[in-house]
C-alpha positions in Angstrom: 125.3 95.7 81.6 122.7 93.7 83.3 121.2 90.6 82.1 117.6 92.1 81.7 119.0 94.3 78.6 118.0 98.1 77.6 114.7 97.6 75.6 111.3 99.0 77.7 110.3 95.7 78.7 113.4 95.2 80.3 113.8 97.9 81.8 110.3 98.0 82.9 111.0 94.2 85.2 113.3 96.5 87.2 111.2 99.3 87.7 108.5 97.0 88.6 111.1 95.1 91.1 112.3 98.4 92.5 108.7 100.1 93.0 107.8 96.7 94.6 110.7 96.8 97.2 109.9 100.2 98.1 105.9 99.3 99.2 107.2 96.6 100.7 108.9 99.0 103.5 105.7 101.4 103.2 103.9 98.3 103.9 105.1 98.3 107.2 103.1 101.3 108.2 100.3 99.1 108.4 101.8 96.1 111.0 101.1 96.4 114.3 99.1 99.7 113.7 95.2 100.2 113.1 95.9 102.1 109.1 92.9 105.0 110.4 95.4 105.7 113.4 97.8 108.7 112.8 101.3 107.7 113.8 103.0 109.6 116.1 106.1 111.6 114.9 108.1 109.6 117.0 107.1 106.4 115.8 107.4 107.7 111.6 110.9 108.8 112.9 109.2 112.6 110.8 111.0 116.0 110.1 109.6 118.6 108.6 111.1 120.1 105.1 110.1 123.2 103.2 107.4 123.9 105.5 105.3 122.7 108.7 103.4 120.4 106.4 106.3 119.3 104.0 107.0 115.9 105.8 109.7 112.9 105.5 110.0 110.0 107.5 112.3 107.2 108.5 109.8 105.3 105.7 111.2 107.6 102.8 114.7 106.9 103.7 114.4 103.3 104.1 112.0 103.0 100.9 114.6 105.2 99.1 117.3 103.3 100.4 115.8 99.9 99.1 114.8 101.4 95.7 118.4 101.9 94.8 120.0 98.8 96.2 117.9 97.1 93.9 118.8 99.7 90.7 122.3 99.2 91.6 121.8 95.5 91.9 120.1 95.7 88.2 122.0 98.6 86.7 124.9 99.7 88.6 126.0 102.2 85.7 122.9 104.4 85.3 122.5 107.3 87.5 119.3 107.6 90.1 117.4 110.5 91.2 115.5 110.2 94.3 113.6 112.5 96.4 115.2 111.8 99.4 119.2 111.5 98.1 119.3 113.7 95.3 121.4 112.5 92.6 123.9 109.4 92.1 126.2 109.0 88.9 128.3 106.5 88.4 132.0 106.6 87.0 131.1 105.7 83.8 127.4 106.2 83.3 125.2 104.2 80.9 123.3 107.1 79.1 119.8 105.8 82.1 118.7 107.7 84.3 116.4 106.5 86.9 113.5 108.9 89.0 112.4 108.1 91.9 110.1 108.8 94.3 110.0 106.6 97.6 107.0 107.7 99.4 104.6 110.3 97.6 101.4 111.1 99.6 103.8 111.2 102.7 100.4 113.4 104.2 98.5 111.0 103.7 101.1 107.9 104.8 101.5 109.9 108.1 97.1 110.7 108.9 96.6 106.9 107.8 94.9 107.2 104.8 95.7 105.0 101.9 96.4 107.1 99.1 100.1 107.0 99.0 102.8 104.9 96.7 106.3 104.4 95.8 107.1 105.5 92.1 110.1 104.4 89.8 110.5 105.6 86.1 113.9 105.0 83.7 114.7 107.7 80.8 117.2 106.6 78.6 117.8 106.2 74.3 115.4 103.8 72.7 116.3 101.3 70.1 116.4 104.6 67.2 118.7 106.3 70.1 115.9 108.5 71.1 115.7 109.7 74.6 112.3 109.3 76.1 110.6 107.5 79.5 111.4 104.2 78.8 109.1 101.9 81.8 107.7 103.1 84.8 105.9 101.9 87.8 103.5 102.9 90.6 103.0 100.5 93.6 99.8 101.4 96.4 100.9 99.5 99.5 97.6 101.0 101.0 95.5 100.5 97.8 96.3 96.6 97.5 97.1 97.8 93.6 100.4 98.3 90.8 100.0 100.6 87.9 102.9 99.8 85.1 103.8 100.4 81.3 106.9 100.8 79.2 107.6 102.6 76.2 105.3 101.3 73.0 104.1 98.6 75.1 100.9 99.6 76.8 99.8 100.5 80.7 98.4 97.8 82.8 97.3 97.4 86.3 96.9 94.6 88.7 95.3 93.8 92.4 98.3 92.7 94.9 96.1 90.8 97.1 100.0 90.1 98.6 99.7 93.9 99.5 99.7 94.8 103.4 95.9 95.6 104.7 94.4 94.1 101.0 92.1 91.5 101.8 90.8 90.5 98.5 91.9 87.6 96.2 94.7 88.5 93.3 93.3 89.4 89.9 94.5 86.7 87.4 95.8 88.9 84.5 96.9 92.5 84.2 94.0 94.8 83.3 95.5 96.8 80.1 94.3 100.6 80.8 92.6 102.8 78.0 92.2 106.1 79.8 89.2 107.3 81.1 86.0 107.1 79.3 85.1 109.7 76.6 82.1 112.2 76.6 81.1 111.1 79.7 78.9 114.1 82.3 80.4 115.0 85.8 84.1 114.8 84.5 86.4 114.5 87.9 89.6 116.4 87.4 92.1 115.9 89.4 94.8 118.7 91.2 97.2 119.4 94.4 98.7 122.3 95.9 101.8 123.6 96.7 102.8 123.8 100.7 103.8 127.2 100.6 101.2 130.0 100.6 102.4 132.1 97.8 102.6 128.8 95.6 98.8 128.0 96.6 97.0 131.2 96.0 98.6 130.5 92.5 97.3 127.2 91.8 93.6 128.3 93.2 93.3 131.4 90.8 94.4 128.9 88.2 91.9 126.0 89.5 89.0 128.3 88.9 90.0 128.8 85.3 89.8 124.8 84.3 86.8 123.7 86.5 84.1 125.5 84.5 84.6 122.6 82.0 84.4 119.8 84.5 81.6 118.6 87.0 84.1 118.5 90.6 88.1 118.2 91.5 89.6 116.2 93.8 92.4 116.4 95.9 94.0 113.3 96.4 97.2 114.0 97.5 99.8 111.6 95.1 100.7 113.1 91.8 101.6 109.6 90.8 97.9 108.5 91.9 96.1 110.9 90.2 98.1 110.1 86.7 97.4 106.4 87.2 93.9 107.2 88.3 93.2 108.8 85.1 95.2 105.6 83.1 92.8 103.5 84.4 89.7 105.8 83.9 89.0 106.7 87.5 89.5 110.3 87.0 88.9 112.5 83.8 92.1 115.1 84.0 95.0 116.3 86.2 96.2 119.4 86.3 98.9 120.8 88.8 101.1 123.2 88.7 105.1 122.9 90.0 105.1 119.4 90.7 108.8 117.8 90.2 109.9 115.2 87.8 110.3 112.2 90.5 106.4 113.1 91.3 105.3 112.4 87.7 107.9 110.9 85.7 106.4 106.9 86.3 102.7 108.1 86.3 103.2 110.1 83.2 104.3 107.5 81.2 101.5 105.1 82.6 99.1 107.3 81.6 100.5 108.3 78.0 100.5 104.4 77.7 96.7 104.2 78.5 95.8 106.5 75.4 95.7 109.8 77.4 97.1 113.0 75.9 100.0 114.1 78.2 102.2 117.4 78.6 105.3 117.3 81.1 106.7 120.3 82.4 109.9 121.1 80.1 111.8 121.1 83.5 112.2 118.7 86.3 112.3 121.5 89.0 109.5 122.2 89.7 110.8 124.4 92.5 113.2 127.0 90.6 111.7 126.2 87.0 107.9 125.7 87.8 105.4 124.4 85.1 102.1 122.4 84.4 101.6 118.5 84.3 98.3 118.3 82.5 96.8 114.6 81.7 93.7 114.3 80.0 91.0 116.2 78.1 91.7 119.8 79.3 89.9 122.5 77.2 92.8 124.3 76.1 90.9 128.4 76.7 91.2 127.1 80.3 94.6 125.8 80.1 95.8 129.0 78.6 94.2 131.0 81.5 95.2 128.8 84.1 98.5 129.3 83.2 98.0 132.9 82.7 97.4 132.6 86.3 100.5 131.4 86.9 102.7 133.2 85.0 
């Protein structure tokens, strides 16, 4: 077992190092390359997936591939879950389970706009043998920022004026998050849609149900950003429907961390076994309609 041990802060060094590693590659987007300048398909090595706007890149590999070399260096008996390889179990598995998500806001990676990250979360037994989301990180290559908790321990974020196209001097300690701020008019929730048309005339019927109770949504194309956005208070809610467990598991925790009320889907697939993430203050009328939507 490694020397960092099984408790959340533990756990959370390596999901902090793996995230890290991960940006790092991301990073790269940005050398040698003006960040507002779309990259060519040739040069992000892209292929299409589910659909004509369903990307991966050489970046999502490589990011992928770093993320688990450095689990593996860590923890070489849990399993990993990645976007990009599916699933890895080990002979004899340590009861953790690592999600990961190399590259989400690949969209957005690929126009040359910022809002993308690399996101690593660990479930596993706690010290009453509980299973639960143990630590969890988010790293913004593009944003110049880290979003981080574990399990009991609080959410935190920092600027990483190390971070590729961040000009901007570090900030000396961690800022601890405390969700966003109550009461306050012109609530922002936050939402994304699905890249297949049947999947997005859904999620709009059900968008219409929950904004009568906020002031505007935005789209910003990260599921892990949005649930770090409303950690740290930038945004008010999220709401989306069939996202997967790599695209929520860090975030989630981040934001549960930060004092924010939280419901995961009850299934990871959010392809065959579709459900809601919600984050925040979401009247629940419109939450039941949205998802009467849905159903």
């Amino acid at each position: 077992m490694s020397a960092v041990g099984t408790t959340p802060t533990g756990l959370l060094v390596v999901a902090k190092a793996a995230a890290r590693a991960g940006a790092d590659v991301l990073g790269e987007r940005w050398a040698g390359h003006h960040p507002a300048v779309p990259l060519t398909r040739g040069q992000l090595g892209a292929d299409t997936k589910s659909s004509g706007s369903d990307w991966v890149t050489d970046y999502d590999r490589r990011a992928e591939d770093v993320v688990r070399r450095v689990l593996t260096a860590y923890r070489p008996q849990d399993e990993i879950t990645g976007e990009e390889h599916g699933a890895t179990v080990p002979a004899e598995p340590s009861g953790f389970r690592w999600s990961i998500d190399p590259l989400d806001g690949t969209t957005n990676f690929i126009r040359g706009l910022p809002q993308f990250c690399t996101s690593v979360a660990v479930w596993g037994p706690d010290a009453r043998g509980e299973e639960r989301w143990l630590a969890g990180a988010v790293v913004a290559p593009g944003l110049g920022r880290t979003w981080y908790a574990s399990a009991g321990g609080g959410a935190f974020s920092t600027v990483d004026a190390s971070t590729a196209g961040v000009h901007a001097p570090d900030r000396g300690e961690p800022v601890r998050l405390t969700g966003p701020v109550p009461g306050r008019s012109g609530r922002l929730l936050a939402t994304g849609f699905g890249y297949r048309p049947e999947r997005r005339r859904l999620q709009l019927a059900a968008l219409e149900a929950l904004l009568p109770d906020f002031g505007d949504v935005r789209r910003i194309g990260s599921a892990a950003l949005d649930l770090c956005m409303v950690a740290d208070g930038t945004l008010d809610a999220y709401a989306e429907y069939g996202t997967q467990e790599y695209d929520w598991a860090a975030g989630a925790l981040i934001a549960e961390e930060a004092g924010v009320p939280v419901t995961r889907p009850p299934s990871g697939d959010g392809t065959d076994h579709p459900d809601w993430m919600v984050a925040g203050d979401v009247d629940a009328s419109a939450l039941a309609r949205a998802k009467a939507a849905t159903a």
